[in-house]
C-alpha positions in Angstrom: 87.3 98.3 -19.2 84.2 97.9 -21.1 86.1 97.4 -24.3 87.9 94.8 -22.3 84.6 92.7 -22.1 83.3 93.1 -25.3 86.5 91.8 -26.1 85.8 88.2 -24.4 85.3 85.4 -26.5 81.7 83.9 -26.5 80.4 80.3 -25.7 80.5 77.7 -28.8 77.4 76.9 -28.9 77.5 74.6 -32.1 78.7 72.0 -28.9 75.2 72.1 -26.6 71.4 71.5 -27.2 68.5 71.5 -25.4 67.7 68.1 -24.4 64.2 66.8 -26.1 61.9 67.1 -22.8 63.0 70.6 -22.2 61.7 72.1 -25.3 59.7 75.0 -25.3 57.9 73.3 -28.4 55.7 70.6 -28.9 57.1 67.9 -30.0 55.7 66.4 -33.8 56.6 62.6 -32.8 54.6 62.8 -29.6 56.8 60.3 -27.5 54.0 60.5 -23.9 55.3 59.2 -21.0 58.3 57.6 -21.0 56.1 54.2 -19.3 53.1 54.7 -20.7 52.7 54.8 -24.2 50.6 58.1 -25.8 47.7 56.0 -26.9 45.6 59.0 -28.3 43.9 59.7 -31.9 46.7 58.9 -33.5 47.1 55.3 -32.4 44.9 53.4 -34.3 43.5 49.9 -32.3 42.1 47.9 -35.2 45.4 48.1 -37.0 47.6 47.1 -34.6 45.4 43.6 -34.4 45.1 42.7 -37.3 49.0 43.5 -37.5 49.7 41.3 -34.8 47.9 38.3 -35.9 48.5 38.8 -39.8 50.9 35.5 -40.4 54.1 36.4 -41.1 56.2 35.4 -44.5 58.0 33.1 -43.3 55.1 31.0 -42.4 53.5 31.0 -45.0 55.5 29.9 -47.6 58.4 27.7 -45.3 58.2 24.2 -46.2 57.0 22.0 -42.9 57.6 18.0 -42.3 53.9 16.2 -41.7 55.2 15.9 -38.4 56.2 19.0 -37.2 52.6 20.4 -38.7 51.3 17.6 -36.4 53.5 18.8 -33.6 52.1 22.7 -34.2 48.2 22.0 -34.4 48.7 19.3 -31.6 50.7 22.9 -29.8 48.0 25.2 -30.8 45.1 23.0 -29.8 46.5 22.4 -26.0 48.6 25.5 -25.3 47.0 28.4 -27.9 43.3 27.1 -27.8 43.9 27.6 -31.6 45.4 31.3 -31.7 48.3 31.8 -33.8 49.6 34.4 -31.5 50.0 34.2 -27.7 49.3 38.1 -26.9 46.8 39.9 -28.5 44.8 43.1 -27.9 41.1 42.0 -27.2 37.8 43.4 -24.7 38.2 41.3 -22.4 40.7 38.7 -20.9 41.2 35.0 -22.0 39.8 32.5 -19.7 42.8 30.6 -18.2 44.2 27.9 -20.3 43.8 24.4 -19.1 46.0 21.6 -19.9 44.2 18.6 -21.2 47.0 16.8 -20.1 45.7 17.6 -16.1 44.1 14.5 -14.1 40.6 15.5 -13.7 39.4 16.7 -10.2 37.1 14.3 -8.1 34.2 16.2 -8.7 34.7 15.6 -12.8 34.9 11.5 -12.4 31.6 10.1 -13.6 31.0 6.5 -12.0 30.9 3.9 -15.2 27.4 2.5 -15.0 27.8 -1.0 -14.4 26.3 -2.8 -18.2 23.2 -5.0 -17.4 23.0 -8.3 -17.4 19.4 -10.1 -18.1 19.7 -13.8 -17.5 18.5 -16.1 -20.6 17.1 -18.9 -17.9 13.8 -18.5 -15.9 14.1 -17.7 -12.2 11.8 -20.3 -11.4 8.9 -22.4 -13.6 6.0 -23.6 -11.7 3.0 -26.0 -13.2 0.2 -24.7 -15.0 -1.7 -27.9 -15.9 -4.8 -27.4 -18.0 -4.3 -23.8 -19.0 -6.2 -22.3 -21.6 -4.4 -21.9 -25.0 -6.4 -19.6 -27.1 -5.1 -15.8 -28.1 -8.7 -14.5 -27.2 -8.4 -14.9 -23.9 -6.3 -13.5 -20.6 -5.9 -15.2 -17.9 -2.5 -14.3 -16.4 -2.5 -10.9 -14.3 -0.3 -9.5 -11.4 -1.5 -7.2 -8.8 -0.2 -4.5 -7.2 0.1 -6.8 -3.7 2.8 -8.7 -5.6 0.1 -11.6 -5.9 -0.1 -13.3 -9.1 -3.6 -14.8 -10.3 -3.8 -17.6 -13.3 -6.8 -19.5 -14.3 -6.5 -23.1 -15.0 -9.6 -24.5 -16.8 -12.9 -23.9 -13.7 -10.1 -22.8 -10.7 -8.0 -19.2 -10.0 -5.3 -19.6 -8.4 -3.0 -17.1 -6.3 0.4 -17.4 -6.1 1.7 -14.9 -3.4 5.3 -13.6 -4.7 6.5 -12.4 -1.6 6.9 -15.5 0.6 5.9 -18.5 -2.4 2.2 -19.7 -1.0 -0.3 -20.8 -3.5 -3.9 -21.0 -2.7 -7.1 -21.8 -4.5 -9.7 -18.8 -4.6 -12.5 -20.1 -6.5 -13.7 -23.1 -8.9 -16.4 -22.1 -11.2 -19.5 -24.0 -12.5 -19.0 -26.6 -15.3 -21.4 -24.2 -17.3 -19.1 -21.7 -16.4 -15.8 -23.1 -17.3 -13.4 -22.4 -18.6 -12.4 -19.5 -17.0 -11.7 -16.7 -19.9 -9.8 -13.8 -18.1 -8.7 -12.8 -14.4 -7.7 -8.7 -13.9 -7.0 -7.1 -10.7 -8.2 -3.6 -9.2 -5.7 -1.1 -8.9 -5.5 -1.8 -5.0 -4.3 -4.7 -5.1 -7.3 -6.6 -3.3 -10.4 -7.2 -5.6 -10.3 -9.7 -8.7 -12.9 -10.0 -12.1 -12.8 -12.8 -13.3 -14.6 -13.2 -17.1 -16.4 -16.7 -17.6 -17.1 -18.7 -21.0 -20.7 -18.0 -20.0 -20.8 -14.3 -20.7 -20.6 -13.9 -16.7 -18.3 -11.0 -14.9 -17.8 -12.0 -11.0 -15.9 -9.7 -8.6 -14.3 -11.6 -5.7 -12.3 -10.1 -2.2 -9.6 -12.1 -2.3 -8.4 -11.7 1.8 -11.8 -13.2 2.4 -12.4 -14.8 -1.0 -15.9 -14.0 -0.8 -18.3 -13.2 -4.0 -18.7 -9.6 -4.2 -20.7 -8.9 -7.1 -22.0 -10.5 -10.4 -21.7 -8.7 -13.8 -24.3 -10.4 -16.1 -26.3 -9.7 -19.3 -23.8 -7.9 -20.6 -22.1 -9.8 -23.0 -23.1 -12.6 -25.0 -20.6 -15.6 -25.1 -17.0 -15.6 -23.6 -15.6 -12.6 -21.7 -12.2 -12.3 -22.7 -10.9 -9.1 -21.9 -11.1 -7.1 -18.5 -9.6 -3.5 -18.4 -10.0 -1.7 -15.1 -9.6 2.7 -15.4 -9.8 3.0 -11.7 -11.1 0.9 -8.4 -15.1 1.2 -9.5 -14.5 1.3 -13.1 -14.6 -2.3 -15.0 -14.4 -2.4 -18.8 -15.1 -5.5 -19.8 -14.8 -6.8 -23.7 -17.5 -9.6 -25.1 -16.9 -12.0 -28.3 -19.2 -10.0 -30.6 -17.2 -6.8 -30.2 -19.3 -5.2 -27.3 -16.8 -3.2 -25.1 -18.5 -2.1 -21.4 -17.9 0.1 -18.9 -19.3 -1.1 -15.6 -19.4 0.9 -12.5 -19.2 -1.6 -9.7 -21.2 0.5 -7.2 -24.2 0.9 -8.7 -27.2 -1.3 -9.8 -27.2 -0.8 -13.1 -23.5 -0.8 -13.7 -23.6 -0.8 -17.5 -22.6 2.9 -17.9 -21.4 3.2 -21.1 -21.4 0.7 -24.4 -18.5 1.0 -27.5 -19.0 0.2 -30.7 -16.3 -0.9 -33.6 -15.6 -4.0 -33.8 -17.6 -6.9 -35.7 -15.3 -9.7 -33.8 -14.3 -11.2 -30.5 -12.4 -8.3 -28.1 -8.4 -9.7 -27.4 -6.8 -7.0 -25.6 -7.9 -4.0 -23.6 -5.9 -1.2 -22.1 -6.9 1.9 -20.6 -4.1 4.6 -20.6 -2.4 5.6 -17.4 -4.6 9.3 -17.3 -7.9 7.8 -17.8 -8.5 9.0 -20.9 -8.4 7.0 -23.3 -9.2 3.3 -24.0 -7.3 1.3 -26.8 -8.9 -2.3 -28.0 -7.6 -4.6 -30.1 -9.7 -7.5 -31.8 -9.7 -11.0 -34.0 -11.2 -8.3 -36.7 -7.7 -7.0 -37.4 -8.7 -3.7 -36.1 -7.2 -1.4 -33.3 -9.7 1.3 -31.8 -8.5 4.0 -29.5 -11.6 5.3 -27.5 -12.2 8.7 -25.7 -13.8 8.0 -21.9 -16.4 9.9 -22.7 -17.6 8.8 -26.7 -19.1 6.0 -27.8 -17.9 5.9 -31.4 -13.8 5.6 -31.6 -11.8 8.6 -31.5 -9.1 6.7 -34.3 -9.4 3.5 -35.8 -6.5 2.2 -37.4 -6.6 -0.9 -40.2 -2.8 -1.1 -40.6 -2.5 -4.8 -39.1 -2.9 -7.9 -41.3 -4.1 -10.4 -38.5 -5.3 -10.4 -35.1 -4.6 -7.3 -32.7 -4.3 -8.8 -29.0 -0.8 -7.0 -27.8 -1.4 -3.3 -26.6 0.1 -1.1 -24.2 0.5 1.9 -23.2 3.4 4.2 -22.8 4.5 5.0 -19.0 7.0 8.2 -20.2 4.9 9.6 -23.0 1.0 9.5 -22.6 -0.5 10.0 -26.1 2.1 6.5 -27.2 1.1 3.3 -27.8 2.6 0.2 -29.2 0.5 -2.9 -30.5 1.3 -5.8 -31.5 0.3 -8.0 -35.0 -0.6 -12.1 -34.9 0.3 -14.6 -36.8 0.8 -13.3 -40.2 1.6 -9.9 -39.0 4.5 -10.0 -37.2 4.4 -6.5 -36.6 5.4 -4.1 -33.3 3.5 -0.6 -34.5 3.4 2.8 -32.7 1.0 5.3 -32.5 0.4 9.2 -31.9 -2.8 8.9 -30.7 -3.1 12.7 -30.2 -2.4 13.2 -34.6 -3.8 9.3 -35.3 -0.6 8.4 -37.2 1.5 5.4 -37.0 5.1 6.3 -36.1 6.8 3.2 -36.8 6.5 -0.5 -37.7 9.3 -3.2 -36.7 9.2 -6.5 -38.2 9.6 -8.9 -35.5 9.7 -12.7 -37.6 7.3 -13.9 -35.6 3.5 -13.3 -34.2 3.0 -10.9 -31.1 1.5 -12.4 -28.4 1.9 -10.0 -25.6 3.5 -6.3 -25.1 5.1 -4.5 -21.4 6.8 -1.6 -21.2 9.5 -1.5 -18.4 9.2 0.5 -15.4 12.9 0.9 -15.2 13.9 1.8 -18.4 13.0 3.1 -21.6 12.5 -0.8 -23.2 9.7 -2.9 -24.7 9.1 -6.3 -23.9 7.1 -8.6 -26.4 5.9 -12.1 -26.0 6.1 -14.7 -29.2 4.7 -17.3 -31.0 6.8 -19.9 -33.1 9.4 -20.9 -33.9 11.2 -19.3 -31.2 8.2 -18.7 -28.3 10.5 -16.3 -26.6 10.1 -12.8 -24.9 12.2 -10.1 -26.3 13.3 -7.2 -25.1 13.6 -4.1 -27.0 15.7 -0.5 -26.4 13.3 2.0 -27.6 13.2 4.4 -29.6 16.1 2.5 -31.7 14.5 -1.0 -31.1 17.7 -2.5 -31.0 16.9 -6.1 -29.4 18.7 -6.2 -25.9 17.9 -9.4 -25.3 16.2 -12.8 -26.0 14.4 -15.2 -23.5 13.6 -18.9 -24.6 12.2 -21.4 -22.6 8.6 -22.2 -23.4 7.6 -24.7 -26.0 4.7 -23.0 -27.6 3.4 -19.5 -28.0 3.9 -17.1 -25.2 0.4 -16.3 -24.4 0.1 -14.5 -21.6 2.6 -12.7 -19.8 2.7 -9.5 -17.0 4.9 -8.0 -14.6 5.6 -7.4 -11.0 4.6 -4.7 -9.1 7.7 -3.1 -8.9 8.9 -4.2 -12.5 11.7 -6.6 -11.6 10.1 -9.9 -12.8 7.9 -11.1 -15.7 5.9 -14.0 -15.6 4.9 -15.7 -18.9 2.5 -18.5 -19.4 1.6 -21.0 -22.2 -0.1 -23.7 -23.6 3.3 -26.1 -22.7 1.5 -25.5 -19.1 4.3 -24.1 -17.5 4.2 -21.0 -15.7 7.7 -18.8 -15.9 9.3 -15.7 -13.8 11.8 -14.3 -15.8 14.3 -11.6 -13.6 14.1 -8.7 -15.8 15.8 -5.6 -13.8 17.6 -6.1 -10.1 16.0 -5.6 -7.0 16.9 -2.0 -5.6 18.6 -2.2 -2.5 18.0 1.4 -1.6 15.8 2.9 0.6 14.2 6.5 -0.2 14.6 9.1 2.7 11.4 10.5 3.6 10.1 13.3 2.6 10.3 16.1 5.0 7.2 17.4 6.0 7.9 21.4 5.4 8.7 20.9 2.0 5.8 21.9 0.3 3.9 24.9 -1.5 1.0 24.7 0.8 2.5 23.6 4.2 6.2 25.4 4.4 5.2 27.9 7.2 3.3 25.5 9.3 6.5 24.1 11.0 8.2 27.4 11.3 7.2 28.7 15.5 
């Protein structure tokens, strides 16, 4: 029987293998999971990237119609966000893509701002008989009650802007007339007034009663009045004295400056208190430290009379002056370096410089042939607009209290409010009362 079984033919097995995952042996391909690709040493990231954005042949060298380029950059830029594959290995995830085709949400929708429209006719021209036409005086100044003061030959007038009264506050002396220069107090409620007789007289005008009188100061007209603060009162003489008064004490002549060898034309203290520019008939313009008597800069560049200057609301250490009549000149200065940043050729003389409260402009007032008031977008002094009206030089001009209006005065004796920037209709909430460094736990109980 044994032989029997020995005798049994055996299994082909030429006809069966072992299946791959049932080896014994390791494979040499390394195949992983059958899901998850073996992603070991022997994978190699870098080159797998690059293959996958190398171009391929075909793009390279096939011949494409200028419009169907077109058609792919316009694809790539909207769709690809300028890949020139849509999957590739990277760190981190793409940000979404975002159709520029998509409305834009509520929240993206800017309001346009509606353009600005500065009308080229005066708001309303009142009389000025008898004004004084002479670039070495100032006698046109608004205060901060929204009260406007001119002087007309001996007589100051007050023009109240919010409900149209006029009344007479004073009439000077025929030794004292005319009447050289009118400047308010910061609050809005005391007046100098600079007289052809070297006399300084400080009025209250809600009882229009003489407060004070500044003399021995100066000798000859008064024709510039600066004030720094409510008790400071720089006033400039026609011999190039400049003089700080303090209007408390007896002996109010506190401080004297020296530079100029010619009448005083324009005086403007900065809005920090620091610093004092002065511009006179002696071509020159001064900028003075409070607290020096001899200038701090003292600038030559202008080739006639300096009676335009103003200070900078945005940017303290700027100021802009203005050239007469052969200069023509709008100049600005770094008083903190003493250099002149630019000079704009205007075609005419520079009577009178504001800067807006609104927005980042110049205004400047002009002699012939035009005698208009310009307005200016600064830095760029691109003109924005041009105001005519006035048939002489534009002597004397200021601005409301809340920088709406300009009022501009001249020789012509007419008188002219010119409707700069609209009225703001809204109202400011209140602050609340918590919100502050000092006082936030005082409400909390």
């Amino acid at each position: 029987m044994d032989a029997d079984i020995y005798r049994e033919p055996l299994p082909d097995v030429r006809r069966w293998r072992r299946p791959p995952w049932a080896s014994s042996r390791p494979t040499t391909r390394g195949f992983g999971d059958r899901f998850i690709p073996n992603r070991g040493d022997r994978m190699n990231m870098n080159i797998a990237e690059a293959l996958l954005n190398i171009p391929r042949k075909d793009e390279s060298t096939e011949e494409v119609s200028p419009s169907r380029a077109a058609y792919r950059k316009l694809l790539s830029d909207t769709m690809l966000q300028g890949r020139t594959r849509v999957f590739s290995f990277s760190n981190r995830p793409r940000s979404p893509l975002k159709s520029s085709l998509e409305a834009p949400t509520p929240t993206h929708i800017q309001p346009a701002r509606k353009r600005r429209q500065i009308p080229q006719a005066p708001e309303k021209t009142l009389d000025a008989p008898d004004i004084v036409g002479d670039d070495r005086f100032n006698v046109l100044d608004w205060g901060n009650k929204n009260v406007l003061s001119i002087a007309l030959d001996d007589k100051v007038y007050l023009w109240n802007a919010t409900d149209g009264s006029t009344t007479e506050l004073v009439t000077v002396p025929e030794s004292s007339a005319p009447i050289t220069s009118v400047s308010w107090a910061p609050d809005g409620r005391h007046i100098a007034i600079g007289q052809c007789n070297s006399i300084v007289e400080l009025y209250d005008v809600t009882t229009k009663k003489l407060l004070r009188t500044l003399a021995g100061i100066h000798q000859g007209p008064v024709g510039s009045l600066a004030w720094n603060n409510n008790h400071l009162l720089t006033t400039g003489g026609a011999h190039g004295a400049i003089i700080n008064n303090d209007v408390r004490i007896q002996s109010h002549a506190v401080r004297s400056y020296r530079g100029h060898d010619d009448v005083i034309c324009g005086l403007k203290w900065s809005s920090c208190g620091k610093h004092l520019a002065s511009g006179g008939a002696d071509k020159l313009l001064n900028i003075w430290d409070v607290s020096r008597s001899s200038p701090l800069h003292r600038f030559s560049n202008h080739t006639s009379t300096v009676r335009a200057v103003a200070w900078c609301p945005f940017k303290d250490n700027l100021l802009a002056s203005g050239g007469g009549e052969t200069d023509h000149c709008i100049k600005f200065w770094n008083v903190s370096a003493g250099t002149c940043l630019k000079s704009v050729e205007t075609g005419s003389e520079v009577c009178g410089l504001l800067w807006s409260k609104h927005e980042r402009e110049l205004l400047s007032s002009h002699g012939p042939e035009k005698n208009q008031i310009a307005v200016w977008k600064y830095p760029s002094m691109t003109k924005i607009a041009e105001l005519t009206g006035h048939s002489s030089s534009v002597l004397y001009m200021t601005q409301s209290p809340d920088g709406c209006q300009v009022a501009s005065a001249s020789s012509d004796e007419t008188l002219k409010l010119w409707q700069i920037n609209e009225k703001s209709t809204e109202k400011k909430a209140p602050k609340s009362p918590h919100m502050g460094p000092t006082n936030m736990y005082s409400y909390i109980r």
